[in-house]
N, C-alpha and C positions, 0 to 999 in steps of 0.2 A: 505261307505264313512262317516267320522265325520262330526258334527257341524260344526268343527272349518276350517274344508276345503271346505266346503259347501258355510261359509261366508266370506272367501279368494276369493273364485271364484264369488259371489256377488259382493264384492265392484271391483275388476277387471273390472267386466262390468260395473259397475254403473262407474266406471272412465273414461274405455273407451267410454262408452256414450255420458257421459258429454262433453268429449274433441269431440267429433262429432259433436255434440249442439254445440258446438261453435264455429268449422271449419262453419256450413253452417249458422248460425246466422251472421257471423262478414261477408261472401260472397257467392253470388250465384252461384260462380263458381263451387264449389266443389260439387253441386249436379248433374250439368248437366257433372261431371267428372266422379260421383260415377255410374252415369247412362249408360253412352255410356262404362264404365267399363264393366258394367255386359251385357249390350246389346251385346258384342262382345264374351261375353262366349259361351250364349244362347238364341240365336233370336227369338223375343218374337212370338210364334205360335198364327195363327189368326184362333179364332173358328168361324167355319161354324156357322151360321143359323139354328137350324132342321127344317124339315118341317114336318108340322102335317100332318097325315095320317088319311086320310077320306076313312071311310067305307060306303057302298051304304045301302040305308035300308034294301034291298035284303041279303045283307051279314049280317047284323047285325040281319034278324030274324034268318038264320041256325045257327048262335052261341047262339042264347040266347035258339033258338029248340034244337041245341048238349045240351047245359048246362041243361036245363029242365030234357033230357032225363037219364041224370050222374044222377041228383040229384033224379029220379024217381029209379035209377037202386041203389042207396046209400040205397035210404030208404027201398026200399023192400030188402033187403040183413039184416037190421035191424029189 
C-alpha cells in the first residue's frame, strides 16, 4: 500500500467522523438509534460472576508435598 492511499483512506475517516460528531452533537437521538442498531445484530452477552475456588489446607499441603517432591526428584537428576 502507498503513502498517498494510506492518507486517502485517513481523511475518509477523519470525515466520516466528523460528520458523526455532529449527527450526535446537534441530537441525542442518533445514539440511542446507533445503539439499539447494533443491539439487534448482537445481544449484548451477560458475564457470569467467577467464583473463587477455595482449597482446604488439607489440599493445599499434598500439592505443596507433590511439588516438594518434583522439585526433590529435579534436583537429584541434576
Amino acid at each position: 500500500m502507498s503513502i498517498d492511499s494510506i492518507l486517502v483512506q485517513i481523511d475518509a475517516e477523519i470525515a466520516r467522523l466528523k460528520q458523526v460528531r455532529s449527527l450526535l452533537a446537534n441530537t441525542g437521538e442518533v445514539a440511542v438509534k446507533l445503539t439499539e442498531r447494533k443491539t439487534k445484530k448482537a445481544p449484548a452477552k451477560v458475564k457470569k460472576a467467577k467464583k473463587t475456588r477455595v482449597l482446604s489446607p488439607e489440599a493445599r499441603k499434598r500439592i505443596a508435598d507433590a511439588q516438594r517432591k518434583r522439585w526433590a526428584a529435579q534436583k537429584a537428576k541434576s
